[in-house]
C-alpha atoms as an extended CHARMM CRD file, in Angstrom:
* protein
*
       260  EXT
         1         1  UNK       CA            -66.8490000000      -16.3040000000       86.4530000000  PROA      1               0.0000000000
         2         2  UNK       CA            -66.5310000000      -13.1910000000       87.8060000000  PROA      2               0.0000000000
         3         3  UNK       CA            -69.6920000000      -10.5200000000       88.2290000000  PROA      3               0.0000000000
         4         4  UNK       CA            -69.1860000000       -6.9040000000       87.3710000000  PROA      4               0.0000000000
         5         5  UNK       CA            -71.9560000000       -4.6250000000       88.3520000000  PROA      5               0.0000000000
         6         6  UNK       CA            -71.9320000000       -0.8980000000       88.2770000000  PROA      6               0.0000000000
         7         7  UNK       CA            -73.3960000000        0.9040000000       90.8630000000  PROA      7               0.0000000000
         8         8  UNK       CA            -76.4870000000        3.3880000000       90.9730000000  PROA      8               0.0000000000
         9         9  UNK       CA            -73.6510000000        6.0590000000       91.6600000000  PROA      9               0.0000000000
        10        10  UNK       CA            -71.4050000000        5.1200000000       88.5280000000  PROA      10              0.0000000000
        11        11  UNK       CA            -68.8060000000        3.7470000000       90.2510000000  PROA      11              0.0000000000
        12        12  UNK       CA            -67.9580000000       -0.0070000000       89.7310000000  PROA      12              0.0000000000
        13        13  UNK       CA            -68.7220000000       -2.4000000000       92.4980000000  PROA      13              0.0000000000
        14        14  UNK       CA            -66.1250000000       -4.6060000000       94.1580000000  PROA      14              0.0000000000
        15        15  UNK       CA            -65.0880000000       -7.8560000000       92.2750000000  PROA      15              0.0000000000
        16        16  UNK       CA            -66.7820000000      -11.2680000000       93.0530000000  PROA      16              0.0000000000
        17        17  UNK       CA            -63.3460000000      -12.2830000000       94.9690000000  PROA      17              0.0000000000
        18        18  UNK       CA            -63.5380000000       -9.1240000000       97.4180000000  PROA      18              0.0000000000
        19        19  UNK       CA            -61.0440000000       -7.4430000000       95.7740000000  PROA      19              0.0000000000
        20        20  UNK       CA            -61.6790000000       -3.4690000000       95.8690000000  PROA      20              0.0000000000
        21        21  UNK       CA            -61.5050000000       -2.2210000000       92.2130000000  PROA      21              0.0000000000
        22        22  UNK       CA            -59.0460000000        0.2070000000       92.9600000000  PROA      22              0.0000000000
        23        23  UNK       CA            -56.4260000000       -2.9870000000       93.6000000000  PROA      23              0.0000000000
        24        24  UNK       CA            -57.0750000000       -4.8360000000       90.4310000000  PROA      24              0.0000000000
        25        25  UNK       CA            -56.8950000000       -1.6240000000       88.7200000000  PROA      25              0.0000000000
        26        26  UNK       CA            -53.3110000000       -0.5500000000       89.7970000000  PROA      26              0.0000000000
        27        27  UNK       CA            -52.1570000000       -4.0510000000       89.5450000000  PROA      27              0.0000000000
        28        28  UNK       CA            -52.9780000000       -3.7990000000       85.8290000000  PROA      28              0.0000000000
        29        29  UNK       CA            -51.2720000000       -0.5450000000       85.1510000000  PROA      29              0.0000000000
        30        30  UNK       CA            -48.0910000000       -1.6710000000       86.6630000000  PROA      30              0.0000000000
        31        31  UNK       CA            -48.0900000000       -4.6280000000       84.6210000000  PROA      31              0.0000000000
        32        32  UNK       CA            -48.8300000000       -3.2150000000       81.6200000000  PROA      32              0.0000000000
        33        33  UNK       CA            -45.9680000000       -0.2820000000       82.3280000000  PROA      33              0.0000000000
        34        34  UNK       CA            -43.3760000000       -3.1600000000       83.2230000000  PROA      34              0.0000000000
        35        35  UNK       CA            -44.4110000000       -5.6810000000       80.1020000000  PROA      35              0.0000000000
        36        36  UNK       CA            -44.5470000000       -2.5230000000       77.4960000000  PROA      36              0.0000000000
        37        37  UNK       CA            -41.3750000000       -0.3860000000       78.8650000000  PROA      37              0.0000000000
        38        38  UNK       CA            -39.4920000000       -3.5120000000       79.7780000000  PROA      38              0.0000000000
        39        39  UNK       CA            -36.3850000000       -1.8690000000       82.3080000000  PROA      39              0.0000000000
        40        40  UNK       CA            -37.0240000000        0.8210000000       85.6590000000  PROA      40              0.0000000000
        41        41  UNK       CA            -36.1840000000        3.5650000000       86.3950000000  PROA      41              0.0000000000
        42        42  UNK       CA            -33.2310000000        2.0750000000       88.3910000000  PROA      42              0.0000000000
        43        43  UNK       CA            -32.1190000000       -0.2440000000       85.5000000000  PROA      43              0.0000000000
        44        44  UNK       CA            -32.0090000000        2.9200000000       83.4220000000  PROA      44              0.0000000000
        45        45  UNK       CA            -29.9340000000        4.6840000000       85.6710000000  PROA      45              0.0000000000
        46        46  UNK       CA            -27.3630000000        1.7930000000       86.0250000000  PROA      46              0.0000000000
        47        47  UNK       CA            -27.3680000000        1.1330000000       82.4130000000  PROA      47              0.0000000000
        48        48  UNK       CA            -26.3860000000        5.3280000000       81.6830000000  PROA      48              0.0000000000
        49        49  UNK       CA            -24.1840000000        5.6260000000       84.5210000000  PROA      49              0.0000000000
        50        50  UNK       CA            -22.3710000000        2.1860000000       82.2050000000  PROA      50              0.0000000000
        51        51  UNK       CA            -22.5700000000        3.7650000000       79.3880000000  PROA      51              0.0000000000
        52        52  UNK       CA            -20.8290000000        6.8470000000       80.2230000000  PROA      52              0.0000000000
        53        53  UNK       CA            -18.1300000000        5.3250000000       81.8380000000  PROA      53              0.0000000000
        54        54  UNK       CA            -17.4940000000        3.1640000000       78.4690000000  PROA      54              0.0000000000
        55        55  UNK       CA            -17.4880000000        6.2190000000       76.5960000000  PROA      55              0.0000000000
        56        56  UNK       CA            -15.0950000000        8.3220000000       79.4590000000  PROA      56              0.0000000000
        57        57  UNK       CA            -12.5890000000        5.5060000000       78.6450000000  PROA      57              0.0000000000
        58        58  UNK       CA            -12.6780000000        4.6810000000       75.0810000000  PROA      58              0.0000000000
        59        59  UNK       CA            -12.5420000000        8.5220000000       74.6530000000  PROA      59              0.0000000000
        60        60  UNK       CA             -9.5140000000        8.9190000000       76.9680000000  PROA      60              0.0000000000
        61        61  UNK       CA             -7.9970000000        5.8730000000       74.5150000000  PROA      61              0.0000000000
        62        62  UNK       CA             -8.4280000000        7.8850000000       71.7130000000  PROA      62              0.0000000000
        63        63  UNK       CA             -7.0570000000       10.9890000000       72.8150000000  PROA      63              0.0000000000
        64        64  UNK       CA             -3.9270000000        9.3410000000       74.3560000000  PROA      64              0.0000000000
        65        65  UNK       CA             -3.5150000000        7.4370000000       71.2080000000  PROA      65              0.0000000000
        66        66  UNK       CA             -3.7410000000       11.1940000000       68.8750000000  PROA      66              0.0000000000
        67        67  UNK       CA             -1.1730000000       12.7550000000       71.3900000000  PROA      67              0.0000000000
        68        68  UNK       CA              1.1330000000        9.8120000000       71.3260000000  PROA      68              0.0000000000
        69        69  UNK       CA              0.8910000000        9.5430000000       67.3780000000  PROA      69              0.0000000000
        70        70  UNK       CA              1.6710000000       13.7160000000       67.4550000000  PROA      70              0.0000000000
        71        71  UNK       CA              4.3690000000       13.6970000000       69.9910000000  PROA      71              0.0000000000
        72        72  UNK       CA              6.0960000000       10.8150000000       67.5630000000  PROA      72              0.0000000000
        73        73  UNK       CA              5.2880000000       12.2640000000       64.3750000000  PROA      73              0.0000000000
        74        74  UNK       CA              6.9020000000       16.0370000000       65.9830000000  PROA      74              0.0000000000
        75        75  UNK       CA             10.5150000000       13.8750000000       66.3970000000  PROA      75              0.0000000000
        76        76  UNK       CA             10.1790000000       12.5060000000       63.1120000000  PROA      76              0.0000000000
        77        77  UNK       CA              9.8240000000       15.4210000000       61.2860000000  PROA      77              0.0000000000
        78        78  UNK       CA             12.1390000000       17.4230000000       63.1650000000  PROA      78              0.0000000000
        79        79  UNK       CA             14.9610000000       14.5230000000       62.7040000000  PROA      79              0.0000000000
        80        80  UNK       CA             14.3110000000       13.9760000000       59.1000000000  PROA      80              0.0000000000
        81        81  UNK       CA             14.4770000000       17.9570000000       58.2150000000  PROA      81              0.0000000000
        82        82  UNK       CA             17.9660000000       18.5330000000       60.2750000000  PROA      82              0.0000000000
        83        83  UNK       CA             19.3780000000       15.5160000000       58.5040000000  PROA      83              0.0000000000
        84        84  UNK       CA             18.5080000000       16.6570000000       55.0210000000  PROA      84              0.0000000000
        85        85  UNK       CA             19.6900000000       20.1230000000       55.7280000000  PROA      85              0.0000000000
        86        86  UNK       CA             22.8730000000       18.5630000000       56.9150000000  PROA      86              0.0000000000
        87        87  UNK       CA             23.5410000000       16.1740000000       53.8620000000  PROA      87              0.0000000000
        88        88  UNK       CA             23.0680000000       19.0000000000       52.0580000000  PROA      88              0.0000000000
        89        89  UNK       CA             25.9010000000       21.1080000000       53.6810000000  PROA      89              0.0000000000
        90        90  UNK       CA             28.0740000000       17.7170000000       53.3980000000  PROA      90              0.0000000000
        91        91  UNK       CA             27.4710000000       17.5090000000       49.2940000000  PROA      91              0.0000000000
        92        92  UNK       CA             28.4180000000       21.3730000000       48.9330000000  PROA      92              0.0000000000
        93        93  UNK       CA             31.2970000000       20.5430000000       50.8880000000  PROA      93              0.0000000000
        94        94  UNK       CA             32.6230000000       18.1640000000       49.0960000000  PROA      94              0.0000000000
        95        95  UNK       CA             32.5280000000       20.2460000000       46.0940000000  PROA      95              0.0000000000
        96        96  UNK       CA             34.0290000000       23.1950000000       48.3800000000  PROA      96              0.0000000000
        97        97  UNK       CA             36.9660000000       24.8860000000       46.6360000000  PROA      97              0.0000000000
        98        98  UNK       CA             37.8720000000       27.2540000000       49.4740000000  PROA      98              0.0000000000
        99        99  UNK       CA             37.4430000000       27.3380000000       52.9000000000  PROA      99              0.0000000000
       100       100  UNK       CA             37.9500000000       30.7390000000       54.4720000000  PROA      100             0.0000000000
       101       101  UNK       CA             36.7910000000       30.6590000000       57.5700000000  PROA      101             0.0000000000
       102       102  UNK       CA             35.7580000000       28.2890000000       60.5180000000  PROA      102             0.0000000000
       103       103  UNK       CA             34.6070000000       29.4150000000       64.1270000000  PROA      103             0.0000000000
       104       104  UNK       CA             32.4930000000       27.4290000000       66.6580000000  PROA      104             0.0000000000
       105       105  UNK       CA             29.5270000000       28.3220000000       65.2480000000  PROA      105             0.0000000000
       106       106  UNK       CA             29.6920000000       29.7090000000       61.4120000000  PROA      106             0.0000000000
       107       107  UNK       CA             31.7370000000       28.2600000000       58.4360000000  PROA      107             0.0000000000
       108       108  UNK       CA             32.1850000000       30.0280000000       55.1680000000  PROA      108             0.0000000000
       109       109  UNK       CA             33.3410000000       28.3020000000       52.4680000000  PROA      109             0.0000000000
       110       110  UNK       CA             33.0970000000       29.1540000000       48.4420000000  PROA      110             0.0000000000
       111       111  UNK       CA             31.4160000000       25.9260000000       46.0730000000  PROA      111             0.0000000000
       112       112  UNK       CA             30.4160000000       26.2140000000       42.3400000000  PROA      112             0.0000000000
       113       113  UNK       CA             27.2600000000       25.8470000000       42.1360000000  PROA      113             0.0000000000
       114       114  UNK       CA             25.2800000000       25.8840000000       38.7540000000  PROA      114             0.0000000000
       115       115  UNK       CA             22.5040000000       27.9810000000       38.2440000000  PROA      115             0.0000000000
       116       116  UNK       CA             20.0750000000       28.2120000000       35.2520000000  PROA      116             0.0000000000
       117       117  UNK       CA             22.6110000000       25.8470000000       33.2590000000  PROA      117             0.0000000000
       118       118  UNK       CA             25.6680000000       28.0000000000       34.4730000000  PROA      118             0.0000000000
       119       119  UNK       CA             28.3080000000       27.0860000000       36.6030000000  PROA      119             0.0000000000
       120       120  UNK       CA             29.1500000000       29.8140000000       39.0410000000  PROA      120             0.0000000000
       121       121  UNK       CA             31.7850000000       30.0270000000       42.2180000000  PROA      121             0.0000000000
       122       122  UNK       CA             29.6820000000       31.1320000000       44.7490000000  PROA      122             0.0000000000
       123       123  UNK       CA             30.3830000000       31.7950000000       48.8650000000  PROA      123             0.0000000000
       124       124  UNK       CA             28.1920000000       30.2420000000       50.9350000000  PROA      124             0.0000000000
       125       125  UNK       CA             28.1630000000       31.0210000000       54.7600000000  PROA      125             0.0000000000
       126       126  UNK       CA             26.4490000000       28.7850000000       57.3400000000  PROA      126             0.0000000000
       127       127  UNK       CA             25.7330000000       31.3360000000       60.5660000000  PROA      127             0.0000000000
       128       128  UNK       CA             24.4990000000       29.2490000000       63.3740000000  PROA      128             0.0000000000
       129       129  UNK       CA             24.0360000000       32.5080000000       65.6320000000  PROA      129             0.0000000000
       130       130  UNK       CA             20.8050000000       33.6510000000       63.5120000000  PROA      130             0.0000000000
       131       131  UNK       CA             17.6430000000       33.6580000000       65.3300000000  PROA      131             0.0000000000
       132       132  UNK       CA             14.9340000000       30.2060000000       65.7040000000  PROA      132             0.0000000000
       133       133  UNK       CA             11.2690000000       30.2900000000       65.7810000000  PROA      133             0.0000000000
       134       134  UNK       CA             11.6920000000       28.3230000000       69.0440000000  PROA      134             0.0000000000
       135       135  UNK       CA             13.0030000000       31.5580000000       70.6420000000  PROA      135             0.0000000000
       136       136  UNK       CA             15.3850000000       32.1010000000       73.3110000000  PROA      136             0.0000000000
       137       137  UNK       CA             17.5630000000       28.9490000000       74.5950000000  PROA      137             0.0000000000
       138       138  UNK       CA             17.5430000000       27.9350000000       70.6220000000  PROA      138             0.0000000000
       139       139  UNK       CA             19.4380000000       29.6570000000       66.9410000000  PROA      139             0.0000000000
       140       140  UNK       CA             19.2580000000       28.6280000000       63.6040000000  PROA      140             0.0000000000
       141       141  UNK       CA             22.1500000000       27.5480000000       61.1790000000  PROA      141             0.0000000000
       142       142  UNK       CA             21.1160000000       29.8940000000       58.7890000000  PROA      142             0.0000000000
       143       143  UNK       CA             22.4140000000       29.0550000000       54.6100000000  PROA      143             0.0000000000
       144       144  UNK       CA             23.3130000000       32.5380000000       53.0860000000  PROA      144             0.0000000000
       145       145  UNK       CA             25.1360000000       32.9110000000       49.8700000000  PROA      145             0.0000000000
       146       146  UNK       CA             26.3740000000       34.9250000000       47.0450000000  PROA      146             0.0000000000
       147       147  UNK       CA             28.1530000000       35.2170000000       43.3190000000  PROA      147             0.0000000000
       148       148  UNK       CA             29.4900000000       38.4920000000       43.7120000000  PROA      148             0.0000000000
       149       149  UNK       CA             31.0950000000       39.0150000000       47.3270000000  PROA      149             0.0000000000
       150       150  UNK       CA             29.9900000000       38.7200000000       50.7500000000  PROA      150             0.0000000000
       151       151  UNK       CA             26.7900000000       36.7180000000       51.4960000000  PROA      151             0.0000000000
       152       152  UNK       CA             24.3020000000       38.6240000000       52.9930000000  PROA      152             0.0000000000
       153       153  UNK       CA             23.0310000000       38.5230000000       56.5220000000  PROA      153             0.0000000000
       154       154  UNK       CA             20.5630000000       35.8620000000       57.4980000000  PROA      154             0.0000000000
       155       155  UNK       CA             16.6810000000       37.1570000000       57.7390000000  PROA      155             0.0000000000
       156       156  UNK       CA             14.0410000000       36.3580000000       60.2780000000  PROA      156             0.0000000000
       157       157  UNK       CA             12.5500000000       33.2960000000       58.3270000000  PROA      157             0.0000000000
       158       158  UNK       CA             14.0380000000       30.0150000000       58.1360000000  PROA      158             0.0000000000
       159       159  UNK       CA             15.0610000000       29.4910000000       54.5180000000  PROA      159             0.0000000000
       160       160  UNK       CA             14.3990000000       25.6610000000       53.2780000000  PROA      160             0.0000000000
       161       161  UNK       CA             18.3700000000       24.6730000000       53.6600000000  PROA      161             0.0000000000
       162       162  UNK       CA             18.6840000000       26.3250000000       57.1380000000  PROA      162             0.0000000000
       163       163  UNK       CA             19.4890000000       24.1170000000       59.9540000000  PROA      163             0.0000000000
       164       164  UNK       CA             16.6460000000       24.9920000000       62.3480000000  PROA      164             0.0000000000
       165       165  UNK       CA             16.4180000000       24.7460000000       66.6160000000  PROA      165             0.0000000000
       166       166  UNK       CA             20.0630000000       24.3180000000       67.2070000000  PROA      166             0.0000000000
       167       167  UNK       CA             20.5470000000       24.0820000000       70.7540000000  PROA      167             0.0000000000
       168       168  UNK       CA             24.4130000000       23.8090000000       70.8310000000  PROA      168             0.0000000000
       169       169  UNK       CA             24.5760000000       27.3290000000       69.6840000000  PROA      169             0.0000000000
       170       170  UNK       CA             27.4700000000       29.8770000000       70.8290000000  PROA      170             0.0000000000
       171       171  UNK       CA             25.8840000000       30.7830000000       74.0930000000  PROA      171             0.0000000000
       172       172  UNK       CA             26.6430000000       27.4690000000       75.2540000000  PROA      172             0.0000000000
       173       173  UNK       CA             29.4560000000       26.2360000000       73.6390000000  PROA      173             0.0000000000
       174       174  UNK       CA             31.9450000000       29.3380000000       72.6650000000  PROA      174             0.0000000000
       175       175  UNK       CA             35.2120000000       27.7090000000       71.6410000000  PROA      175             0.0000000000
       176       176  UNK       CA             36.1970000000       24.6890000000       69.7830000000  PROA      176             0.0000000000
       177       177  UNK       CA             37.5290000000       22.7190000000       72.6320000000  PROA      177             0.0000000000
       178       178  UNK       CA             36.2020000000       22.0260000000       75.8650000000  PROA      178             0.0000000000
       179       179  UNK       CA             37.9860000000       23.6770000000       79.4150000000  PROA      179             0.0000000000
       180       180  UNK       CA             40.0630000000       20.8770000000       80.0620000000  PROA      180             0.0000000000
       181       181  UNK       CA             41.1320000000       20.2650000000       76.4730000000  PROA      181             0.0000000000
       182       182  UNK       CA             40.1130000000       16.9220000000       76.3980000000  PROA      182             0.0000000000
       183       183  UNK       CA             37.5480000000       16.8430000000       73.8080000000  PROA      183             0.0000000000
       184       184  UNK       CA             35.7480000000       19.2940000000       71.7240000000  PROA      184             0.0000000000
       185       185  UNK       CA             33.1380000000       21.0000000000       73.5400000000  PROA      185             0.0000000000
       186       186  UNK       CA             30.2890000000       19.7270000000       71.3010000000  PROA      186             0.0000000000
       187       187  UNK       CA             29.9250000000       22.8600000000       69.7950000000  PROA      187             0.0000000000
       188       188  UNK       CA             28.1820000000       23.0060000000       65.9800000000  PROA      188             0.0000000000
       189       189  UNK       CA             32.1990000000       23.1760000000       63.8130000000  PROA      189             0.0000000000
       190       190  UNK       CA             35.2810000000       21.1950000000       64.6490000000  PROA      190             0.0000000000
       191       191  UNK       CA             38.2050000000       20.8320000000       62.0760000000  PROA      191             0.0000000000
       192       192  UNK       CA             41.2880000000       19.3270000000       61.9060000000  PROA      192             0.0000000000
       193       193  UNK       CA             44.1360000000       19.1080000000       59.2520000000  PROA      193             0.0000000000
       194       194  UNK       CA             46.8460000000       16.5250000000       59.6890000000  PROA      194             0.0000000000
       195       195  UNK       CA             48.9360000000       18.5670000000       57.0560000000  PROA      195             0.0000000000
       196       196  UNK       CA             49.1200000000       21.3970000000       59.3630000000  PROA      196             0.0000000000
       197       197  UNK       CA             51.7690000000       20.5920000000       62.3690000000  PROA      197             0.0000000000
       198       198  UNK       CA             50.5360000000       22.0020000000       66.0000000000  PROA      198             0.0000000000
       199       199  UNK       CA             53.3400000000       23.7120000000       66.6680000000  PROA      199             0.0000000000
       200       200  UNK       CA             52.0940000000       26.2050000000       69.9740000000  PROA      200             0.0000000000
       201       201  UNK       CA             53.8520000000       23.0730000000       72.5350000000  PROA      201             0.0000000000
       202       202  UNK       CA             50.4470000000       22.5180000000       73.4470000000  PROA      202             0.0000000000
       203       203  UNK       CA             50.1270000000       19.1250000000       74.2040000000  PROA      203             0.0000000000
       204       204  UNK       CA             46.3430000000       18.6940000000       75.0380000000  PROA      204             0.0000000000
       205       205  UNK       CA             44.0470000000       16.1990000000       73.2980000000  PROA      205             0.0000000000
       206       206  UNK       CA             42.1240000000       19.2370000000       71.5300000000  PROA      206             0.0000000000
       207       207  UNK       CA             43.9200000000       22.4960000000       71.4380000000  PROA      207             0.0000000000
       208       208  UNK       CA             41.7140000000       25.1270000000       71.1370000000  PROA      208             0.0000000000
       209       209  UNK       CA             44.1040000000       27.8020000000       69.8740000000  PROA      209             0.0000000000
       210       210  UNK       CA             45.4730000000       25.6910000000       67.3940000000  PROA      210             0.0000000000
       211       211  UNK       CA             41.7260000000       25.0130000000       66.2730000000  PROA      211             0.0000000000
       212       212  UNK       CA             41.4900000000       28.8310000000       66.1260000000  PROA      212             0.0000000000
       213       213  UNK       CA             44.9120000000       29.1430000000       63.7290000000  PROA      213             0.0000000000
       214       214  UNK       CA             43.4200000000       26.2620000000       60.8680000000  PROA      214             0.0000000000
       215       215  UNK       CA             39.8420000000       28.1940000000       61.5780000000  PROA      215             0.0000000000
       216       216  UNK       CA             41.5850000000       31.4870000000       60.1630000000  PROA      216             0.0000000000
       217       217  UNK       CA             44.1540000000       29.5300000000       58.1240000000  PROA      217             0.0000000000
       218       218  UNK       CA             43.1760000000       29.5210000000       53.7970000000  PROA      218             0.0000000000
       219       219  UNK       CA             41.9570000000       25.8710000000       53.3340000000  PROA      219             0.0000000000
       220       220  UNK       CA             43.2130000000       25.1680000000       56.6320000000  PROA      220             0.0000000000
       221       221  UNK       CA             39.9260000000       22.7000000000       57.3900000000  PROA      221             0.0000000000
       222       222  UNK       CA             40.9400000000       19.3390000000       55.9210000000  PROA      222             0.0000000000
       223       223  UNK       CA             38.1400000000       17.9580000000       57.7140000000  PROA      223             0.0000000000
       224       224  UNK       CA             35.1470000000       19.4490000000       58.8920000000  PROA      224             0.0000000000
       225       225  UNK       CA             32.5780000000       17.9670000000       61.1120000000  PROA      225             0.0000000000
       226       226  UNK       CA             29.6350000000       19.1080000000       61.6890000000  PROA      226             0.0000000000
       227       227  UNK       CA             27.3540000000       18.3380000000       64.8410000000  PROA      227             0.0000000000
       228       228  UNK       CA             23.8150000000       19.6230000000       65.9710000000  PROA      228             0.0000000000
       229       229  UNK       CA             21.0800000000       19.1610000000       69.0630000000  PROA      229             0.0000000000
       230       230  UNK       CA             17.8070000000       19.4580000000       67.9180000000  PROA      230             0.0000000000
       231       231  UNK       CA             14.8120000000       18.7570000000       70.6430000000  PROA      231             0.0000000000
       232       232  UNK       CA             12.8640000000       15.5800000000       69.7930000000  PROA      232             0.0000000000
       233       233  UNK       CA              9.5190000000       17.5700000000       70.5480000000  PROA      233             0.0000000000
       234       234  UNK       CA             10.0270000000       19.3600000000       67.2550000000  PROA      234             0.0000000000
       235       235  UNK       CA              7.7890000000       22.4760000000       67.4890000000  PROA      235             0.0000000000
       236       236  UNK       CA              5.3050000000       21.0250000000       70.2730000000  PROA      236             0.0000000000
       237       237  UNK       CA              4.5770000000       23.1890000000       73.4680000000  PROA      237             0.0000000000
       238       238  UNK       CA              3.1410000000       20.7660000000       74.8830000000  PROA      238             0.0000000000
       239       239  UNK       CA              3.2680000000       17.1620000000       74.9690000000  PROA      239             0.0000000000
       240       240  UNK       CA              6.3310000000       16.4510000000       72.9750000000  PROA      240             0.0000000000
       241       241  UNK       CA              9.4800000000       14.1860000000       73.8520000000  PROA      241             0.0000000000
       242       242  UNK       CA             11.6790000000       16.3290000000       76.6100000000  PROA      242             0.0000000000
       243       243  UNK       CA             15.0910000000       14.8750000000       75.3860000000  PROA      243             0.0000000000
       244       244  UNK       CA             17.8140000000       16.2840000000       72.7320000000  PROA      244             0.0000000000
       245       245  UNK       CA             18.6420000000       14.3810000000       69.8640000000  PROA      245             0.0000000000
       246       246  UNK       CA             22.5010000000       14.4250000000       68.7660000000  PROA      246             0.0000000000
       247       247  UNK       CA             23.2070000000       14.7200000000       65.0650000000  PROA      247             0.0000000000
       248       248  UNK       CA             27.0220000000       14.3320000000       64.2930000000  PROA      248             0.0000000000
       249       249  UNK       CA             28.1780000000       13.9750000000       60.6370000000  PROA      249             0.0000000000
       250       250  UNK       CA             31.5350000000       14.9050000000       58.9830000000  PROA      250             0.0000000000
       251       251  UNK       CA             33.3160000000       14.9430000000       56.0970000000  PROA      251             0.0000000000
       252       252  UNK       CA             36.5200000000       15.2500000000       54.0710000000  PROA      252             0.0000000000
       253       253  UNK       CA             37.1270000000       17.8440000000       51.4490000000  PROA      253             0.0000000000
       254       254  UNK       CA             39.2290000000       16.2490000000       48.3390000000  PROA      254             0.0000000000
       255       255  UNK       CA             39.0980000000       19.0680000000       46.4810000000  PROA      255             0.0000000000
       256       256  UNK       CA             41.1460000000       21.4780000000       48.8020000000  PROA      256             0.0000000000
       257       257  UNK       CA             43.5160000000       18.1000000000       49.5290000000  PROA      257             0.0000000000
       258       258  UNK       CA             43.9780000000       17.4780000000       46.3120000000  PROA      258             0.0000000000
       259       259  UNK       CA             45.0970000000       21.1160000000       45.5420000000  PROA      259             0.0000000000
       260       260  UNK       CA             42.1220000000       22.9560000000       43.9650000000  PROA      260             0.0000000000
């Protein structure tokens, strides 16, 4: 059994195994600290140092994941708004009644349309030279029309039918056919009319002055197709898909064939 005596001095005298007090004493604090705290100051360190790496990562998960999901839903959106502006330009020309005029990049055509339960000829013009919210490099097939005449001349804002960042616009892609009148030159129109003879003694694949006589020529489109790039990164700055995306449709008008 051990013997504890305090001293005249109010100190406490050394233990009955010679240990000084002092020992026993700091023994006791660090074993109380270790049982009651349970890790060190080095575990804790390790164990925050972990922890911020797990949260560094999962972090840089999530915001790869949001980006990825944006870049993708961008090209969806931009895709799915240039092909319904597009069917809609194939559906009013189908119903066209006159073409009367096609260039590179603007078709004019007149369609009844009916209007608070009235069924009116109007002229509708497609101008694909009419400014894009994208800016330079990019125009806008812009949907103007009219009951009484000329349509007027596309605004600043995109209306809901407008064909929007057109990057095959006129400043790339002037004339109908390409140089070496192989091929068209993947500019927004192309027509043809097999009722219509080429009769110029041009005997390339796509002759670009005939293209330019049915363009000018009453209800000389038979056929009108109608093709546009769009970027895949939509509206993104940053972060979006870096390609093009080709949309090509076409149609035939059985109304002007069939004599209307």
């Amino acid at each position: 059994m051990d013997v504890h005596v305090q001293s005249a001095c109010g100190r406490d005298a050394d233990r009955a195994d010679g240990r000084p007090w002092w020992l026993t004493a700091r023994a006791a604090v660090r074993a109380f600290a270790y049982e009651e705290a349970g890790v060190g100051l080095i575990e804790l360190v390790l164990v925050v140092g972990l922890t911020i790496v797990v949260l560094t990562a999962t972090l840089y998960s999530l915001d790869a994941t949001s980006r990825t999901q944006s870049r993708y839903q961008n090209y969806a959106e931009e895709i799915t708004a240039a092909q319904g502006s597009l069917s809609h330009l194939v559906h009013d020309l189908r119903e066209a009644t006159k073409v009367l005029f096609v260039t590179p990049d603007k078709l004019e055509f007149q369609v009844p349309l009916k209007v608070a339960g009235v069924t009116t000829t109007w002229t509708v013009l497609y101008d694909c030279t009419a400014s894009d919210s994208l800016g330079s490099g990019y125009t806008r097939c812009a949907r103007t029309q009219s009951s009484t005449g000329t349509p007027p001349t596309a605004g600043s804002t995109a209306g809901s039918e407008d064909i929007q960042h057109v990057w095959n616009n006129a400043s790339r892609f002037s004339t109908f056919c390409n140089a070496g009148g192989t091929a068209p030159s993947g500019a927004v129109f192309y027509i043809s009319n097999s009722n219509v003879p080429d009769t110029d003694g041009s005997t390339a694949a796509c002759d670009n002055d005939y293209e330019n006589t049915l363009g000018f020529l009453a209800n000389g489109a038979q056929y009108v197709q109608v093709q546009v790039d769009v970027p895949a990164s939509g509206t993104l700055t940053r972060g979006g898909l870096r390609h093009n995306t080709v949309l090509e449709t076409a149609t035939f008008l059985p109304n002007l064939s069939a004599g209307a």
